[in-house]
C-alpha positions in Angstrom: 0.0 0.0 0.0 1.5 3.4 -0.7 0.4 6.1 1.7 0.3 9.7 0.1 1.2 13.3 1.9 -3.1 14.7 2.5 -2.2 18.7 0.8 0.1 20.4 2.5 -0.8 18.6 5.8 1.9 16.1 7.6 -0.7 13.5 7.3 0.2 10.5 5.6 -2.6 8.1 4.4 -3.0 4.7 2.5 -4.0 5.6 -1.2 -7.0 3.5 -0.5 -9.8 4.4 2.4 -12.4 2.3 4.3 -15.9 3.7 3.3 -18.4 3.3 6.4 -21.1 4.9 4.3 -22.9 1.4 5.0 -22.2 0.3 8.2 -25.9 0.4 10.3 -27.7 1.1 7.2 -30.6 -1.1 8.2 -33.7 0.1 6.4 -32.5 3.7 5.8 -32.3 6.0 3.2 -28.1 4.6 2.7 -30.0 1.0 2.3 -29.2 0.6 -1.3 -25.7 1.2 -0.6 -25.2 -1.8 1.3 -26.3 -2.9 5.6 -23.1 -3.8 7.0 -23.7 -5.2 10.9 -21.2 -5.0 13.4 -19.4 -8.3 12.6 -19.4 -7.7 8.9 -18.0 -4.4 10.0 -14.9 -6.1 11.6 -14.0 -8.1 9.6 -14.0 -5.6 6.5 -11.9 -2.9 8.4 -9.6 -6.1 9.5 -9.4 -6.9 5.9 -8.7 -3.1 4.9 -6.0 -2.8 8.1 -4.0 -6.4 6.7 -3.9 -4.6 3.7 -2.3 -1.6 4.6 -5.3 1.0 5.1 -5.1 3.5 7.6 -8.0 5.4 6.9 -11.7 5.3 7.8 -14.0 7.5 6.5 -17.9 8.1 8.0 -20.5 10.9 8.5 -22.4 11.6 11.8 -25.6 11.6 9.2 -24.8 7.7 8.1 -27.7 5.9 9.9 -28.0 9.2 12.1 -25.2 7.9 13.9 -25.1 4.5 13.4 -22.3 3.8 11.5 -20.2 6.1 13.5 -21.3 3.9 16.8 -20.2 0.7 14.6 -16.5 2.5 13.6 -15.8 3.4 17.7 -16.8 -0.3 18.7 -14.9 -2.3 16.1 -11.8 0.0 16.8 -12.1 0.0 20.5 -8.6 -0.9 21.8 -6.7 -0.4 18.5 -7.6 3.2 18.0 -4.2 3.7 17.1 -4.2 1.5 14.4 -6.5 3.8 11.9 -7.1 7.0 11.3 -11.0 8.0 11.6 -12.5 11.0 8.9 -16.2 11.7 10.0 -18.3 14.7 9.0 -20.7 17.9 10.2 -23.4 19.7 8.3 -26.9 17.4 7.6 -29.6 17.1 9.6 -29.4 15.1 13.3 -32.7 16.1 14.5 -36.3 18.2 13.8 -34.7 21.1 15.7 -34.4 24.2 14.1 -30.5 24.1 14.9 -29.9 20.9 14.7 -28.5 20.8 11.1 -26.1 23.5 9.3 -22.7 24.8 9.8 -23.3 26.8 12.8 -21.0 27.2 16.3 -24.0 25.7 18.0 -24.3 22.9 15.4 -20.5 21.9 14.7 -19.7 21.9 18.5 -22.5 20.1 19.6 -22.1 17.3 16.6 -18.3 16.8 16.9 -19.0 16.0 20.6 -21.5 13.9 20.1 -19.1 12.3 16.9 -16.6 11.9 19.9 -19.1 10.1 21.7 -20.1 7.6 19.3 -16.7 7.0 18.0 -15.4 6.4 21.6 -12.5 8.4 21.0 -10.5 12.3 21.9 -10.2 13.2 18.8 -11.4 13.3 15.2 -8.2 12.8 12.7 -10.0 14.3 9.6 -13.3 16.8 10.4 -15.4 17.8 6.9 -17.8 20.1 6.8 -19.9 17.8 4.4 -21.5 20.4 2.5 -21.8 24.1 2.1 -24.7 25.7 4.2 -25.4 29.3 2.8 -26.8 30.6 5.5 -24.0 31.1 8.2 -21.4 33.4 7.9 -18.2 31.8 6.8 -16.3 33.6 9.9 -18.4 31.6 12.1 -18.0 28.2 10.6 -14.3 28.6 10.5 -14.0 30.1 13.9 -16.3 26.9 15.4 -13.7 24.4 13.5 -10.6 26.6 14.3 -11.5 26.0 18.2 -12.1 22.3 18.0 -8.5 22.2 16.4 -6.9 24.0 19.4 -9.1 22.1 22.1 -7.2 19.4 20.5 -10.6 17.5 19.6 -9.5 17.8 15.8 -6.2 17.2 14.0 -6.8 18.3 10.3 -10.3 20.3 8.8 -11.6 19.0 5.8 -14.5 20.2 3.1 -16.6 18.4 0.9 -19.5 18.8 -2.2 -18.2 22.7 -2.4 -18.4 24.6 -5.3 -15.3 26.3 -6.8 -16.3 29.6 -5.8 -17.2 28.2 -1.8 -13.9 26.4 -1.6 -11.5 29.4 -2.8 -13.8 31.6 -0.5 -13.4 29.8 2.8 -9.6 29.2 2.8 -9.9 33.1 1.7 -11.6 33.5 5.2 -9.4 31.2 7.1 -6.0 33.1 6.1 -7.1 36.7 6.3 -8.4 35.0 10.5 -5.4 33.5 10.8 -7.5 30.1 11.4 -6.5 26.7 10.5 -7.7 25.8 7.0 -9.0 23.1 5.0 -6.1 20.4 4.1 -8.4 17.6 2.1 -11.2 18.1 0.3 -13.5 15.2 -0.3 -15.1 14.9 -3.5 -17.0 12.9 -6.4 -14.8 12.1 -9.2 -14.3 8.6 -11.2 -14.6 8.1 -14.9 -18.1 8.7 -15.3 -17.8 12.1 -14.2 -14.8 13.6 -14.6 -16.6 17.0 -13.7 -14.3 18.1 -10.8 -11.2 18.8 -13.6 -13.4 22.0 -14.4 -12.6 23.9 -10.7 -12.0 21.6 -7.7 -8.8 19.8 -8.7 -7.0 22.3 -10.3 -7.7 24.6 -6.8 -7.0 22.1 -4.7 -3.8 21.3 -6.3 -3.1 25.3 -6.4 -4.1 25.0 -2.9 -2.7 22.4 -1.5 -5.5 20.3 -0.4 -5.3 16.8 -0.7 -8.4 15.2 -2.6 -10.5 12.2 -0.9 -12.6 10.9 -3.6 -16.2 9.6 -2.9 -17.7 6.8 -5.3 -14.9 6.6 -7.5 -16.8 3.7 -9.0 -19.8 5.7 -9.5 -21.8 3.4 -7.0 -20.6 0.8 -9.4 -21.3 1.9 -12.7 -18.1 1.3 -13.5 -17.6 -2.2 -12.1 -18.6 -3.6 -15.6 -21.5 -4.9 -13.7 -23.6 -2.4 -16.3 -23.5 -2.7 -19.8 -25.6 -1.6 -23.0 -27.4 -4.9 -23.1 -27.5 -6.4 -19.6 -27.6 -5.3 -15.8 -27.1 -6.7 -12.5 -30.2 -8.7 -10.7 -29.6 -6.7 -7.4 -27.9 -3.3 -7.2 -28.4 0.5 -6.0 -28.8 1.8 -9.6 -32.2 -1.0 -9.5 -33.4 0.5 -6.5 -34.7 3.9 -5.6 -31.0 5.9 -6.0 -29.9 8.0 -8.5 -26.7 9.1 -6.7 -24.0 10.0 -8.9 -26.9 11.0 -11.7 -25.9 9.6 -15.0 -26.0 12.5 -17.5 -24.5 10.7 -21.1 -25.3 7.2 -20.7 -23.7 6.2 -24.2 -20.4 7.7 -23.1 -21.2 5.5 -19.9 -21.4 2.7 -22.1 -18.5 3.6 -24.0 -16.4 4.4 -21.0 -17.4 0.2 -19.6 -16.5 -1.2 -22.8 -12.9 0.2 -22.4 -12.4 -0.8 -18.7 -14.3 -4.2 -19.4 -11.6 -4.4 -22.6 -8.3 -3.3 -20.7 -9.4 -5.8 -17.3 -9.6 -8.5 -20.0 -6.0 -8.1 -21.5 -4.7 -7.5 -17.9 -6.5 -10.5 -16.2 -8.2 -8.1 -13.4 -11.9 -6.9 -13.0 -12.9 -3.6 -14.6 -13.4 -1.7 -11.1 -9.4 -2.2 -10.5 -9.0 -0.7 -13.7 -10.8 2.8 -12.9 -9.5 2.5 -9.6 -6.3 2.4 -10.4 -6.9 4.9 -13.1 -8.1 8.2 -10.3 -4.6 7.3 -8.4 -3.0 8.9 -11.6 -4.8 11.8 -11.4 -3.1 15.0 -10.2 -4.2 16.1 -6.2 -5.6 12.9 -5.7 -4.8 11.9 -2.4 -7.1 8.6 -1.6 -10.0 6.7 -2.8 -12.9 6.2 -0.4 -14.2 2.7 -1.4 -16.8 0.5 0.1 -17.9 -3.0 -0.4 -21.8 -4.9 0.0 -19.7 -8.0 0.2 -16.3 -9.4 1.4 -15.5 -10.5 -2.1 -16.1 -6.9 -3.5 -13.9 -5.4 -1.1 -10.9 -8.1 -1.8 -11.2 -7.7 -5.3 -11.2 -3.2 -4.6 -8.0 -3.7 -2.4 -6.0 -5.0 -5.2 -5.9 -1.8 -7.3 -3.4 -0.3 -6.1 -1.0 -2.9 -7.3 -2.2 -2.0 -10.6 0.0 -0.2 -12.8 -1.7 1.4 -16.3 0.0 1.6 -19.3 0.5 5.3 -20.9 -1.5 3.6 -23.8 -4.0 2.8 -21.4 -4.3 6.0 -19.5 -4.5 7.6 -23.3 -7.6 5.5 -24.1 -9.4 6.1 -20.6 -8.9 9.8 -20.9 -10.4 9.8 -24.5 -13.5 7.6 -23.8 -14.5 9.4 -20.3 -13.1 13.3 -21.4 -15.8 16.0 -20.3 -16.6 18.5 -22.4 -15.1 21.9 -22.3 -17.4 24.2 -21.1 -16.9 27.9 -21.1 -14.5 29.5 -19.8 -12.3 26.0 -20.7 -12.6 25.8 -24.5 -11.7 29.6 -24.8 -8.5 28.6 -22.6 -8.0 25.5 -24.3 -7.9 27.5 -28.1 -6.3 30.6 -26.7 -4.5 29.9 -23.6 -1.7 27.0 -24.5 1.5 29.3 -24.2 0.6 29.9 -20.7 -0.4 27.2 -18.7 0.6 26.3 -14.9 0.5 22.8 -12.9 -2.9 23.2 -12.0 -4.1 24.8 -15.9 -2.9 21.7 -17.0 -5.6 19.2 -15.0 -7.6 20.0 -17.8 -5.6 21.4 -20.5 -2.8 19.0 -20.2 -1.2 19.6 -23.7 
């Protein structure tokens, strides 16, 4: 496993994380992703630790709590082992305050994470989405204090626009507040939308990128084709998380990983896997598995080393278009182009 520098941070962690999106999810709205119990639990995150992960990544919101609950009692007395990333921002309760990015709400959920995790301290805090209704100064301030309580090592962001992103760090440095190191994101090769903004800034930036369903809640597993799908999947039930915009270049974009896993002798998920770790900021890949098997077969990809042919014919079959300003930068702008101009524009 080869463990990767999170932005500018000191934090090292394995190029692959533990996904705990569904651990607890019983009959909730995270059912379709998968309802991993407490013993299916262990034995996945024992699985992910003999293989060199040192990262597990959950959400207060999972299960409203659940899967945090599950995380603290399968890593009780080997804390030290793993590093734990857990989030702040959707709703815990009817309460008028009890969802956002307020003081009241970030304190009172990061102690209440703490709780459930049965830990002192939260490795990788994200504000799990943007909340346009509380001053920026106060979000920041709120997280600033948990880091210097010592109830937070490293501040994290997630599902921000370009625009939010640049605009919070902007906040934190002109406080003099700790900022955002990782930024947690969806990216995989049916939506390669994050080259417009978030992965050139975060590489300008010097935030490390977590992605989220890099397999596109497996889309990409070859699992999906033109002319056949699975009997039993979350795409069959009622999800439509990532939202499939150009299903042809879907399509087009399977028959290429499906092709490459054949001449290699792997499955098409190592394939894309493999694929993100190339990609510029990328830090780790948040993956999760509804079975054992699934996550054996994910924890292999990082021993997977693409061809430049390969990489060539991925980037062609998956490229998103260039939307403005990019194709006036791509026609006009090629004498000069920076590390981060180049994400996108990388001739």
């Amino acid at each position: 496993m080869e463990y990767r520098q999170l932005g500018r941070s000191g934090l090292r962690v394995s190029t692959l994380t533990m996904g705990a999106a569904t651990f607890g999810a019983g009959g909730g709205g995270l059912a379709a992703w998968g309802d991993t119990d407490v013993a299916g639990a262990r034995r996945q995150l024992d699985m992910c630790r003999d293989a060199g992960v040192n990262l597990v990544d959950t959400a207060n919101s999972y299960s409203a709590g659940r899967s945090e609950e599950i995380v603290g009692e399968v890593l009780e007395g080997r804390r030290e082992s793993m590093l734990i990333s857990t989030k702040v921002r959707f709703p815990m309760g009817a309460g008028p305050n009890d969802s956002g990015l307020s003081r009241h709400h970030i304190l009172a959920q990061a102690e209440a994470s703490l709780r459930r995790l049965r830990t002192d301290h939260i490795d990788i805090y994200h504000v799990h989405e943007w909340d346009g209704t509380v001053p920026l100064e106060e979000t920041i301030e709120a997280l600033d204090s948990l880091v210097r309580a010592g109830k937070v090592r490293y501040l994290g962001v997630s599902n921000y626009a370009g625009w939010q992103l640049m605009k919070a760090l902007a906040v934190a440095d002109a406080h003099h507040r700790h900022r955002f190191v990782s930024n947690q994101i969806y990216y995989s090769l049916e939506s390669r939308d994050a080259e417009y903004e978030l992965l050139p800034l975060s590489l300008d930036q010097g935030l490390g990128v977590m992605v989220w369903s890099p397999l596109a809640g497996g889309l990409l597993t070859g699992k999906y084709r033109r002319d056949r799908s699975p009997e039993s999947g979350r795409h069959l039930a009622d999800w439509n998380e990532p939202p499939v915009r150009d299903p042809g270049r879907l399509y087009d974009t399977v028959d290429v990983l499906v092709r490459i896993g054949e001449r290699r002798g792997v499955a098409p998920a190592q394939v894309a896997l493999a694929y993100l770790l190339t990609r510029p900021a990328v830090t780790t890949l948040v993956v999760g598995a509804r079975t054992d098997a699934q996550l054996a077969e994910i924890l292999a990809a990082p021993d997977l080393t693409l061809t430049d042919d390969e990489l060539t014919e991925l980037d062609a079959v998956s490229a998103p278009p260039l939307i403005y300003p990019h194709w006036h930068q791509a026609a006009m702008g090629a004498d000069r182009r920076g590390p981060s101009d180049r994400v996108l524009h990388p001739s």
